[in-house]
C-alpha positions as CSV (number, residue, x, y, z in Angstrom):
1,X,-39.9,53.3,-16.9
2,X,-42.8,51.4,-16.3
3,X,-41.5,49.8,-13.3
4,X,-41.8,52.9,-11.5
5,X,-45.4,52.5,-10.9
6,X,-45.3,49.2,-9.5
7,X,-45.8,49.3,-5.4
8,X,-43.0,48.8,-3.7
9,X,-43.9,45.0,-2.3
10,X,-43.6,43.5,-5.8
11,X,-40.5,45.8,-6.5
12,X,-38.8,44.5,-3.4
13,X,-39.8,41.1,-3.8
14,X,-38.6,40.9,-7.6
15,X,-35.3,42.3,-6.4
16,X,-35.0,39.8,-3.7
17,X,-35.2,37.0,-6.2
18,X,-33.0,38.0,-8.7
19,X,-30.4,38.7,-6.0
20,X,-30.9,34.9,-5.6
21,X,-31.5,33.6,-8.8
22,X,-28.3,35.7,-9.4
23,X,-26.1,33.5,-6.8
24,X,-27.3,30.4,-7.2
25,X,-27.2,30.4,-11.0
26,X,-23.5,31.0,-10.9
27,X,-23.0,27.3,-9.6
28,X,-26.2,25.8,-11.6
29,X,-24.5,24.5,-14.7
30,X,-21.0,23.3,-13.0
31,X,-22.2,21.8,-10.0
32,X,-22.1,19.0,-11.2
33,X,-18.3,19.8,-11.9
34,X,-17.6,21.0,-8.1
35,X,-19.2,17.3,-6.9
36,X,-17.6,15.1,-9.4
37,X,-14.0,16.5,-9.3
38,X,-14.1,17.9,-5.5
39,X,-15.8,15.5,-3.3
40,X,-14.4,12.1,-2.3
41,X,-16.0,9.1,-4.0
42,X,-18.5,10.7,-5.2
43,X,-19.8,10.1,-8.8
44,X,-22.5,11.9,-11.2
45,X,-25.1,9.5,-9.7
46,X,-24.1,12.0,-6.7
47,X,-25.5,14.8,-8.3
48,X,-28.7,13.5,-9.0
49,X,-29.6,12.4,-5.8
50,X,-28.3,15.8,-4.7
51,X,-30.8,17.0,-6.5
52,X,-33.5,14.7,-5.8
53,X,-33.2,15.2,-2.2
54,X,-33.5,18.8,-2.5
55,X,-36.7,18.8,-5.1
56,X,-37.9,15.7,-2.9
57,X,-37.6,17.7,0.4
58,X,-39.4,21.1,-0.6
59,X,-42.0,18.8,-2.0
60,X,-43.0,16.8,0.4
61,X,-42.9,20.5,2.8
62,X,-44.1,22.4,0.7
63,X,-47.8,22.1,1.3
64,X,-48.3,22.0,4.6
65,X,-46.3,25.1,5.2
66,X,-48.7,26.5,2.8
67,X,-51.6,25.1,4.6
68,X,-50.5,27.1,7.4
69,X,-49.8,30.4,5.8
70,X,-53.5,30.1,4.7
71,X,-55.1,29.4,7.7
72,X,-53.9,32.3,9.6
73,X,-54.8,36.1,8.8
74,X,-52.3,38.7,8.1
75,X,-48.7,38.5,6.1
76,X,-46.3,38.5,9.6
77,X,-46.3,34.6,9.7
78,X,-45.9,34.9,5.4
79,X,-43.4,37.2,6.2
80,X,-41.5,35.2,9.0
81,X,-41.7,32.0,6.8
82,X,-40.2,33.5,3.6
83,X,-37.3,35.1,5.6
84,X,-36.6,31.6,7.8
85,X,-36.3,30.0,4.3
86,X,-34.8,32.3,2.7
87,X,-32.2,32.8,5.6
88,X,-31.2,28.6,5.4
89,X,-31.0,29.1,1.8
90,X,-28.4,31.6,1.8
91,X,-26.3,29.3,4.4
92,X,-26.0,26.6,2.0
93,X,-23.6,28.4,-0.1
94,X,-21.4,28.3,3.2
95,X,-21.9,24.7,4.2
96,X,-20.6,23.7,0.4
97,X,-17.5,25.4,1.7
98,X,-16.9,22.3,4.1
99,X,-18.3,19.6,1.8
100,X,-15.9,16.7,1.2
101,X,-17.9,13.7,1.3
102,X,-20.9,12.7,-0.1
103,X,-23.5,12.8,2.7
104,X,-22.3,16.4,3.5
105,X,-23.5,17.3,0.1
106,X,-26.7,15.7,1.0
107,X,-27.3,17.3,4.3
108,X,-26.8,20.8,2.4
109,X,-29.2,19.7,0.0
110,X,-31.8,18.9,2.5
111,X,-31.1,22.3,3.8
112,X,-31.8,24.0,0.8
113,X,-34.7,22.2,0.3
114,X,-36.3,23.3,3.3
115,X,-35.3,26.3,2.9
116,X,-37.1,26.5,-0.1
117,X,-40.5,24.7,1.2
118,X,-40.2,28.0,3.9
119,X,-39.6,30.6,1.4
120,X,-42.0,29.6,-1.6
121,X,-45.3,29.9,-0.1
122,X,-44.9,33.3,2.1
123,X,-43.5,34.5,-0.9
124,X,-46.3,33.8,-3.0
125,X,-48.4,34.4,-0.8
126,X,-47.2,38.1,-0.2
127,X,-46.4,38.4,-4.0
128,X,-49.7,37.4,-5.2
129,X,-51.9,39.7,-2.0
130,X,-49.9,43.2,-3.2
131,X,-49.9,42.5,-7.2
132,X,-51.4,45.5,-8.7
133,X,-54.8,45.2,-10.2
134,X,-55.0,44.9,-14.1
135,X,-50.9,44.1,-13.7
136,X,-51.6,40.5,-13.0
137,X,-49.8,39.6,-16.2
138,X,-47.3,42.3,-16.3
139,X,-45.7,41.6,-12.6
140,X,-45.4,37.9,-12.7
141,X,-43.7,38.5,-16.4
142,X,-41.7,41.1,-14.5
143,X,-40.6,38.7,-12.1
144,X,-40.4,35.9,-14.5
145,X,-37.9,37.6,-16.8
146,X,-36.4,39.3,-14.0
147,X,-35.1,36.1,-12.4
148,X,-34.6,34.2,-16.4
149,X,-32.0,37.0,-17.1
150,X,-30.2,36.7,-13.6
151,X,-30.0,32.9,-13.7
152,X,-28.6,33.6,-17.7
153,X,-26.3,35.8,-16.9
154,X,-25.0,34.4,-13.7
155,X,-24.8,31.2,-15.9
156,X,-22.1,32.2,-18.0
157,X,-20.3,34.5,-15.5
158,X,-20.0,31.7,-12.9
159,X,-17.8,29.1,-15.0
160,X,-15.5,32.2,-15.8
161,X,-15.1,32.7,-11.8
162,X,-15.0,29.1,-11.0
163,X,-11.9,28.6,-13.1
164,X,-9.9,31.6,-12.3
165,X,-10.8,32.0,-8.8
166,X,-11.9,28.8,-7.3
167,X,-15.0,27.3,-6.2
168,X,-14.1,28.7,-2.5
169,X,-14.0,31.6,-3.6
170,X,-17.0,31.4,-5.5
171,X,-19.5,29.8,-2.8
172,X,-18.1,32.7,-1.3
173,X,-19.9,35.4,-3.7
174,X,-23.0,33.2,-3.7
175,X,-23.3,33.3,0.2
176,X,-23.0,37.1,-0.1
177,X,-25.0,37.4,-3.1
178,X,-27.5,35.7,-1.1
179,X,-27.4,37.3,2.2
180,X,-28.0,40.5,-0.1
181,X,-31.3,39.0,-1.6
182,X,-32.6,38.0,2.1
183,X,-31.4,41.1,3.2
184,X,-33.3,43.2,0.6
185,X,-36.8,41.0,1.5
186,X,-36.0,41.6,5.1
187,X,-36.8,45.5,4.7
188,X,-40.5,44.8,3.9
189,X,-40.8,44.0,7.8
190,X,-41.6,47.4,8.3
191,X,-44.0,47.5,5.4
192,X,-46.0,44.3,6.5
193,X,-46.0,45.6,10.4
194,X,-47.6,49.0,9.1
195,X,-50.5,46.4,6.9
196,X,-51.3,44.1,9.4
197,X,-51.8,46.7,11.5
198,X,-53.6,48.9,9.6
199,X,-56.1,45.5,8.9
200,X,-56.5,45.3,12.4
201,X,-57.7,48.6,13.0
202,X,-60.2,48.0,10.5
203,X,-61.4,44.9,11.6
């Protein structure tokens, strides 16, 4: 398979986000359902500004994390960023565990969104440095329908688990699910060490 030939940053990164495309699209379409019919007073104007806070959040971060990632040389501080985001990411699946009023929601949500202002741009940033040449179009379509299929599939597998097992027990599988992803991008640390190194030699 073609996928054989692509270096192992892209592989790992790929994997990494379907691992957490995978968890977090088993809540996606009933969310809404856990906040309506599980927290106290809260409403479906609840789960819009759930969302808004988290989009609003990694917006307004976003950038200047980027900024950052830029203006210093070498992939450790990509590398440090993608896994601090990544690693508050996969706690929000754990603080939902404990959510029973609507500002708790929020605070999650704020979490999540800086998670994700941490995690976007040093993984870009590391995607985009180890694409292959003349795979430009091939890898990000890799990745694209890599993370399409896990959110689909997780899609119609979470509303199955959610109404025979629980949503505590299903925050529960998208925690681990998660910790999995961030674990998987977490073994590039050797892999970046060995790069940045090797760039500092040369220069």
């Amino acid at each position: 398979m073609f996928i054989k030939f692509i270096n192992k940053v892209v592989r790992v990164l790929v994997l990494g986000d379907i691992m957490f495309f995978s968890a977090f699209g088993l809540i996606g379409p009933i969310f809404a359902i856990f906040v309506t019919n599980q927290i106290a007073g809260a409403t479906v104007a609840t789960v819009g500004f759930a969302a808004t806070i988290n989009l609003l959040t990694r917006a307004l971060l976003q950038m200047p994390v980027a900024r950052y990632i830029d203006r210093h040389k070498g992939e450790k501080d990509d590398f440090k960023f993608m896994v601090a985001g990544s690693t508050l990411i996969s706690i929000v699946p754990f603080i939902y565990l404990f959510v029973t009023v609507p500002w708790h929601l929020y605070l999650a949500q704020v979490v999540l969104g800086v998670g994700g202002a941490l995690a976007n741009p040093g993984w870009y940033a590391i995607f985009t440095r180890h694409i292959d040449k003349n795979k430009e179009g091939t890898e990000w379509t890799l990745q694209n329908i890599g993370i399409s299929l896990a959110a689909a599939g997780a899609a119609a597998i979470g509303g199955i688990l959610a109404q025979n097992f629980g949503f505590y027990n299903l925050f529960l599988i998208v925690g681990v699910l998660s910790l999995v992803g961030l674990i998987i991008q977490m073994s590039l640390y050797s892999t970046v060490i060995e790069l940045d190194h090797h760039n500092e030699t040369r220069n």
